[in-house]
KEKE-3310 file (N, C-alpha, C; in steps of 0.2 Angstrom, whole numbers, plus 5000, padded with zeros to 4 digits):
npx = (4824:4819:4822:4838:4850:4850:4861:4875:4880:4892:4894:4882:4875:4881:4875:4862:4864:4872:4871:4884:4893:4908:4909:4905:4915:4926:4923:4925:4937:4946:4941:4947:4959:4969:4969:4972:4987:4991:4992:5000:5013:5013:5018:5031:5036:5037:5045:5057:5061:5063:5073:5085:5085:5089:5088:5073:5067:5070:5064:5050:5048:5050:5040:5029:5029:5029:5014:5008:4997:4994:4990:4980:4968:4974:4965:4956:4956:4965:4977:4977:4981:4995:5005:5020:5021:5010:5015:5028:5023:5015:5027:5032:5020:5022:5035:5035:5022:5010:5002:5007:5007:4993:4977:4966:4948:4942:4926:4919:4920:4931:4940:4956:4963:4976:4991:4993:5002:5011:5019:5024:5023:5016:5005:4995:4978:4969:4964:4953:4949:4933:4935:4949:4964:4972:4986:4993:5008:5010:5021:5029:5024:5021:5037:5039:5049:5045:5034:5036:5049:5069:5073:5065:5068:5071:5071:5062:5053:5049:5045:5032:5028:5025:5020:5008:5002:4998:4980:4975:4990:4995:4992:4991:4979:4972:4959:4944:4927:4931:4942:4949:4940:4944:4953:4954:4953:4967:4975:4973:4977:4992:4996:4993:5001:5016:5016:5014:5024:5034:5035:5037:5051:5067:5075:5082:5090:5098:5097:5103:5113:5109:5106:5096:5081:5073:5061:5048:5036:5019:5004:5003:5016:5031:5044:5060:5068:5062:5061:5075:5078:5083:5079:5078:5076)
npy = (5060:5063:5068:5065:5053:5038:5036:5026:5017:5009:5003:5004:4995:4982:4980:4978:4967:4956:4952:4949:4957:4954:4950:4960:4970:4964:4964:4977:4981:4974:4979:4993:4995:4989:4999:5010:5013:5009:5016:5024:5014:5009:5022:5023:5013:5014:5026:5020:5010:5020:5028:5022:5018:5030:5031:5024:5038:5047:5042:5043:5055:5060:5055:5062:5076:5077:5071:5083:5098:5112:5118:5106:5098:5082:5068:5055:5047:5052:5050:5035:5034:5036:5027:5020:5026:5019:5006:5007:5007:4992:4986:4990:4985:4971:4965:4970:4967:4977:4970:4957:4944:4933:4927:4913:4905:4890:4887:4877:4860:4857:4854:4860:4865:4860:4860:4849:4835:4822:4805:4810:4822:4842:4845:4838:4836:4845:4841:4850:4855:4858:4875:4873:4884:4893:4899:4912:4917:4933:4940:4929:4923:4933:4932:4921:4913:4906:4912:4926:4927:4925:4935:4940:4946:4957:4976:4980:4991:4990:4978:4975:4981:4973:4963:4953:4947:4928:4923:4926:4926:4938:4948:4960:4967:4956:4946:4941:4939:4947:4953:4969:4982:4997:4999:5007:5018:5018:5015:5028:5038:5036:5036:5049:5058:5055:5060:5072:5076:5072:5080:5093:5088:5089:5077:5063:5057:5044:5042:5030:5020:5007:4994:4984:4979:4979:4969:4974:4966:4967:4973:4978:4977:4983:4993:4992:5001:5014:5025:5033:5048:5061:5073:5086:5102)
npz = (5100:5084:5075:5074:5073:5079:5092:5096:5110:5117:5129:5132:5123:5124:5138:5134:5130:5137:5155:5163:5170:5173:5160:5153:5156:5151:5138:5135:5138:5130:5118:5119:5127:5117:5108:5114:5112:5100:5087:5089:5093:5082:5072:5079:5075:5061:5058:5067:5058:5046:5051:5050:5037:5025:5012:5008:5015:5009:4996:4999:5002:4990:4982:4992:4988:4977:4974:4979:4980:4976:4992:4996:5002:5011:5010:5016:5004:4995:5002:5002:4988:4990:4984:4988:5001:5008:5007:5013:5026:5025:5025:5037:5048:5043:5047:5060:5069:5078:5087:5090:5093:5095:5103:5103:5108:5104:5103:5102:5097:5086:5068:5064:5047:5044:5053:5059:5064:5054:5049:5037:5033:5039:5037:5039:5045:5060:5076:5088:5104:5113:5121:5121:5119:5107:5102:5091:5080:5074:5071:5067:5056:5049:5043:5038:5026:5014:5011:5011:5004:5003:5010:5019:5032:5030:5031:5017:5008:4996:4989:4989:4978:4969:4974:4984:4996:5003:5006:5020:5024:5028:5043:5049:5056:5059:5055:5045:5053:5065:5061:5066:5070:5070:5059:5047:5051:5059:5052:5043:5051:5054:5039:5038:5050:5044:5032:5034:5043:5034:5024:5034:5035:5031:5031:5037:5052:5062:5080:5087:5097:5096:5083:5080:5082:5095:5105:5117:5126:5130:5130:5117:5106:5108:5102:5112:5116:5108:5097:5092:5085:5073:5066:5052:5046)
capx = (4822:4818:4826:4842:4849:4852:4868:4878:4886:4895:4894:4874:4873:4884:4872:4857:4867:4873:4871:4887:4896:4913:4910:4906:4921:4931:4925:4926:4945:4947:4942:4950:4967:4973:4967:4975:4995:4993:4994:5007:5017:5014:5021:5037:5042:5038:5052:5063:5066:5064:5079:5089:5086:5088:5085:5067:5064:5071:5063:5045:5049:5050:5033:5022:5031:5027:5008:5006:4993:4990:4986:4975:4969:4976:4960:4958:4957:4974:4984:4980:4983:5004:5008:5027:5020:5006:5020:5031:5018:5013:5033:5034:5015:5025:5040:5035:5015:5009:5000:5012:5002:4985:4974:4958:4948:4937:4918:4914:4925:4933:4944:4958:4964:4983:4994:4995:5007:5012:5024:5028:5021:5017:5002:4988:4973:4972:4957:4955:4945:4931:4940:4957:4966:4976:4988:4996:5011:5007:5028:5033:5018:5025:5042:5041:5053:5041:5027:5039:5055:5072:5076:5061:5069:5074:5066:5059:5044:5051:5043:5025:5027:5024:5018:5004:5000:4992:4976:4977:4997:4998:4989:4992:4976:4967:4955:4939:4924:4934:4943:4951:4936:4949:4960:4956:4955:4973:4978:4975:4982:5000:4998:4993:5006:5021:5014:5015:5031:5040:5034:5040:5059:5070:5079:5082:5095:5098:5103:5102:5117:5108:5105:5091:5073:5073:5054:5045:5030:5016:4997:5007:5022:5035:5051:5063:5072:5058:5064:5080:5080:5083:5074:5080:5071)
capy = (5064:5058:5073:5064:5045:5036:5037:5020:5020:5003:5000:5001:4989:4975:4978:4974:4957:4952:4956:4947:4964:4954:4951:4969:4974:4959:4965:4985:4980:4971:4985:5000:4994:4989:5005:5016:5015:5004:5021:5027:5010:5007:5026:5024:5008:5017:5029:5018:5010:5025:5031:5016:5016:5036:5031:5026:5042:5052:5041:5044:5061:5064:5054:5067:5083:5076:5073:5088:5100:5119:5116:5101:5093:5074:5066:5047:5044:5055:5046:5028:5033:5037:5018:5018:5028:5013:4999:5007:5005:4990:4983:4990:4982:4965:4967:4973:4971:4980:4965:4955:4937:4934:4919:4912:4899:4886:4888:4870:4854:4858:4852:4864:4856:4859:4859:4842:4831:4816:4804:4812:4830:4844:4848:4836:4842:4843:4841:4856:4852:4866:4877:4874:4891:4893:4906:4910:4924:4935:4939:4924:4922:4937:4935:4917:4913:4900:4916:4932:4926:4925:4943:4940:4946:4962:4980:4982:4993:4990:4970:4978:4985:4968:4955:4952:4939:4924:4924:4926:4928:4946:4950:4963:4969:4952:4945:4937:4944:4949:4957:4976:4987:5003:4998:5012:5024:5019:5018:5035:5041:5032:5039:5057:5059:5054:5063:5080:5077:5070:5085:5095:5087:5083:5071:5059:5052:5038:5044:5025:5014:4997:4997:4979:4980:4972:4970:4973:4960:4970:4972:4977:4974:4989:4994:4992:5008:5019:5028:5038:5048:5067:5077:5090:5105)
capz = (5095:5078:5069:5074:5073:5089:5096:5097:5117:5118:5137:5134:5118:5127:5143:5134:5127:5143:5159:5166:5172:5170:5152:5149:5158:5148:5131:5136:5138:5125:5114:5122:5129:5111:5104:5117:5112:5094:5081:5092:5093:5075:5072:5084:5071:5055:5060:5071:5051:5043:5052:5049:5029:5023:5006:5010:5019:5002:4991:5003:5003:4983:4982:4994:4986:4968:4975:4984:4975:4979:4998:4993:5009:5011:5012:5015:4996:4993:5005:4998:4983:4988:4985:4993:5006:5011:5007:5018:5032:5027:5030:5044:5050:5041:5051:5069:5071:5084:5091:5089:5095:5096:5106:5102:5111:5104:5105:5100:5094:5077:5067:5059:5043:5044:5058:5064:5061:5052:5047:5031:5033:5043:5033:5042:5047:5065:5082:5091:5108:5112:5125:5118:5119:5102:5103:5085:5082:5068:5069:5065:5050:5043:5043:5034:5021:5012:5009:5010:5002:5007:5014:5024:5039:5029:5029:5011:5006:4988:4989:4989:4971:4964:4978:4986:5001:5000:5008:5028:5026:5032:5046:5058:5058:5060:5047:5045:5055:5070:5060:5070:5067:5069:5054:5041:5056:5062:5044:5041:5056:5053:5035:5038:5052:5042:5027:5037:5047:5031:5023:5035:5037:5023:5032:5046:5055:5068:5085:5093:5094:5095:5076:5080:5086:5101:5107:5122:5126:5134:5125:5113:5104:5108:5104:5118:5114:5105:5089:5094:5079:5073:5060:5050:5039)
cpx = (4822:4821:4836:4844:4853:4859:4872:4883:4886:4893:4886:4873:4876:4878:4867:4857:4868:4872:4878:4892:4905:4913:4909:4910:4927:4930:4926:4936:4947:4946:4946:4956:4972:4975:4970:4982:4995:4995:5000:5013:5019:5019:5025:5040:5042:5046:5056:5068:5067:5072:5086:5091:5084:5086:5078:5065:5063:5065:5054:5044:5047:5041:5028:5024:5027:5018:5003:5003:4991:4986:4981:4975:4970:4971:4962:4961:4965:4978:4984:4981:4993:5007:5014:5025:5015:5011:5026:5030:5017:5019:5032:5027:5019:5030:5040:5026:5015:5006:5002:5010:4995:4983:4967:4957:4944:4931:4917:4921:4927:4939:4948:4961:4972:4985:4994:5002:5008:5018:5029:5024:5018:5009:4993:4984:4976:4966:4960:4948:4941:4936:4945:4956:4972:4976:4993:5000:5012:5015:5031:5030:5021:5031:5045:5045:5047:5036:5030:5047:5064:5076:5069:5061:5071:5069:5066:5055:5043:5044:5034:5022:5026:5023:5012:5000:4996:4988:4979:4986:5000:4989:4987:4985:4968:4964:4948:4935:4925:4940:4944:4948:4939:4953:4959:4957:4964:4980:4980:4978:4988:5001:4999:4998:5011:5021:5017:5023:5036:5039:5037:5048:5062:5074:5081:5089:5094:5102:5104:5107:5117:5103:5096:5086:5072:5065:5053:5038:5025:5008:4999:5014:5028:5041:5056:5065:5067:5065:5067:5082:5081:5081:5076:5078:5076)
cpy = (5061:5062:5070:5057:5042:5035:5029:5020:5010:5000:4998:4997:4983:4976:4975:4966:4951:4955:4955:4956:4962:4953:4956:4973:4970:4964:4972:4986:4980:4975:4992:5001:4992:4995:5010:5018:5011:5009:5023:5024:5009:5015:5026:5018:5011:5022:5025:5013:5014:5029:5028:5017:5023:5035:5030:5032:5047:5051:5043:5052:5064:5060:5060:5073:5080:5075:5079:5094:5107:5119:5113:5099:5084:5072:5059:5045:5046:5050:5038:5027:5035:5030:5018:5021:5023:5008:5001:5006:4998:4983:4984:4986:4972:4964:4967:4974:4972:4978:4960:4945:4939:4925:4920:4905:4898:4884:4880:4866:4855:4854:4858:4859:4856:4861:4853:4840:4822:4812:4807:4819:4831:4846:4843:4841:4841:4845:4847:4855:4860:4867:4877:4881:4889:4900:4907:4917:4927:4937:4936:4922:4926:4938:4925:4917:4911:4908:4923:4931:4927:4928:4944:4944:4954:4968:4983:4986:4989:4981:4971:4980:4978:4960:4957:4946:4937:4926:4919:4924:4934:4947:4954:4967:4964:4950:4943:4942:4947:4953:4964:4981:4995:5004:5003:5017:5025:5020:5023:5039:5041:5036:5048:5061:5062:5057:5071:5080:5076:5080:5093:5097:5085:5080:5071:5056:5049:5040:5038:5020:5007:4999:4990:4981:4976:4974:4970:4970:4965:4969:4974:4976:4980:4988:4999:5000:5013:5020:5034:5041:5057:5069:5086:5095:5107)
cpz = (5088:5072:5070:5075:5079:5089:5097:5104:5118:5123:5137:5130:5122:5134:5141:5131:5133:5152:5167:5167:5171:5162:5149:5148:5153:5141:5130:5134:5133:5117:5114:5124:5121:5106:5105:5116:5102:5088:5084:5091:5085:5070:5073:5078:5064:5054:5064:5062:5046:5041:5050:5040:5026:5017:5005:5011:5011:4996:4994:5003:4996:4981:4985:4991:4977:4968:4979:4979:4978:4985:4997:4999:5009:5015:5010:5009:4993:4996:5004:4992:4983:4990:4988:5000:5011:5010:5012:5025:5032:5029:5035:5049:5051:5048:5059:5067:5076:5089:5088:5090:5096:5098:5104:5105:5107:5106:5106:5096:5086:5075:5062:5051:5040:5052:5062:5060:5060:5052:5042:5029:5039:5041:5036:5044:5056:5072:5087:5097:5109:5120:5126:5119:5112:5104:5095:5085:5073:5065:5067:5058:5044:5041:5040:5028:5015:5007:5008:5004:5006:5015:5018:5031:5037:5030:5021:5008:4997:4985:4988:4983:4968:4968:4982:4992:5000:5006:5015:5026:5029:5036:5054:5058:5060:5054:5047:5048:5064:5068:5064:5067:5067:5063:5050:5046:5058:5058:5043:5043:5055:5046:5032:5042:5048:5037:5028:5040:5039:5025:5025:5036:5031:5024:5039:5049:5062:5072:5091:5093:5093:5089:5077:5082:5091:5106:5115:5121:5129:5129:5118:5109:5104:5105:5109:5120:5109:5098:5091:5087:5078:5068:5060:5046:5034)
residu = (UNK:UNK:UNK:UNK:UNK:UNK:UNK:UNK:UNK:UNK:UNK:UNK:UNK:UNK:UNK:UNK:UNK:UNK:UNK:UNK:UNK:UNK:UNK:UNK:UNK:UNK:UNK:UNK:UNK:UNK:UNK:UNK:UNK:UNK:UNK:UNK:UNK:UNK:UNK:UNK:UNK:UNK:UNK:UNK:UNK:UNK:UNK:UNK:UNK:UNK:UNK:UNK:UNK:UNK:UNK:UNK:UNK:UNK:UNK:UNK:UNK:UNK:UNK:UNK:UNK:UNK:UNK:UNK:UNK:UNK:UNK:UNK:UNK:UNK:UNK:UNK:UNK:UNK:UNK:UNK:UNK:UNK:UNK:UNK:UNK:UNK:UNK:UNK:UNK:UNK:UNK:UNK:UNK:UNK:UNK:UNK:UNK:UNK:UNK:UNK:UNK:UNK:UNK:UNK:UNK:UNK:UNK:UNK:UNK:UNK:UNK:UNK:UNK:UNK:UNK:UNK:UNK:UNK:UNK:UNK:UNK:UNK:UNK:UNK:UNK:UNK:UNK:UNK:UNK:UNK:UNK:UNK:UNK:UNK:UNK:UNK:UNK:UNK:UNK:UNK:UNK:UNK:UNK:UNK:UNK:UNK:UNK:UNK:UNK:UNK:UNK:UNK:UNK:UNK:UNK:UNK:UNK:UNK:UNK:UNK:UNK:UNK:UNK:UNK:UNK:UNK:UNK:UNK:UNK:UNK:UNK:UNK:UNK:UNK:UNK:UNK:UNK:UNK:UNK:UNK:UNK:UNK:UNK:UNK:UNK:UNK:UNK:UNK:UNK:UNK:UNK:UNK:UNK:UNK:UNK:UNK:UNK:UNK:UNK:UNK:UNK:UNK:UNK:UNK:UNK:UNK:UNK:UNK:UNK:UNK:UNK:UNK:UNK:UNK:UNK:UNK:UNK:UNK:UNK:UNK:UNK:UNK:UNK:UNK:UNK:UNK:UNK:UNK:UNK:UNK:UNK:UNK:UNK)
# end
């Protein structure tokens, strides 16, 4: 019908690309299994530090009461406008992404142009054969001293108020044109949650005696222990 605009169904656009049936099934996966637990995940760590660090939760808390408007609906554009409430997301994204590594193979013979090594740096370029498998960890990226600073290893939002990563330093939601086409989606889910719940509770406490994060490895990046937490009106 022409009163109406064609429908985008994934499964048929990849068929008429390819018609290998494991590559349809490969990239079907490859979109849908990351997508299936990642707001979830990424909401279990929001609150597994929340609960940890009460002054955050207060200081989060007096932020959405002070933008809260005559039952004004929290539309995308509201909610990135509560800057501690996005910086405390995007520690926790810093901290613990939700895909926690990522691999990429080589199409064709490149060269990257750091990462090798020399006598007197680390900073060479360096041959990448085609079908190499690089696998790079976005935890370990983020959690450098060199590009975060010392407390690197700490939970901060505060570091967000007056820093900015250099380009391709924070990336948990990928970069370039593979880029994670969900990311404002999964954004405003994380933001809108937390918004309503914190709204809700006026405070949090930690009901888990392992105070560390200790990951599970799986498609995404869990924590061991979820967020043993209690919530108070």
């Amino acid at each position: 019908d022409k009163c109406y605009p064609k429908r985008f169904v994934l499964a048929q656009e990849l068929i008429e690309k390819t018609k290998d049936e494991n590559d349809v099934r490969n990239q079907l996966l490859n979109i849908f299994l990351p997508a299936h637990e990642a707001t979830g995940v990424a909401l279990t760590n929001v609150f597994f530090h929340l609960a940890r660090n009460p002054t955050v939760y207060v200081k989060l808390r007096k932020e959405i009461y002070n933008a809260s408007c005559n039952g004004q609906l929290w539309t995308f554009e509201r909610l990135k406008n509560l800057r501690y409430l996005q910086n405390v997301i995007s520690e926790t994204f810093r901290l613990n992404p939700t895909i926690g590594t990522t691999v990429r193979m080589a199409l064709r013979d490149t060269i990257l142009p750091t990462g090798g090594m020399s006598p007197n740096s680390d900073k060479s370029p360096i041959y990448v054969n085609k079908g190499d498998i690089i696998t790079f960890s976005l935890y370990a990226l983020h959690r450098r001293k060199d590009l975060y600073g010392d407390d690197a290893d700490t939970f901060r939002p505060e570091r967000w108020e007056s820093f900015k990563p250099p380009f391709w330093g924070f990336l948990s939601f990928g970069g370039g044109p593979r880029v994670c086409p969900g990311q404002n989606l999964a954004l405003t889910e994380i933001a809108y949650t937390m918004v309503r719940l914190i709204q809700t509770f006026r405070t949090i406490e930690n009901r888990d005696p392992v105070m560390e994060f200790i990951e599970v490895y799986k498609i995404t990046t869990d924590s061991k222990n979820g967020a043993k937490v209690a919530l108070f009106r």
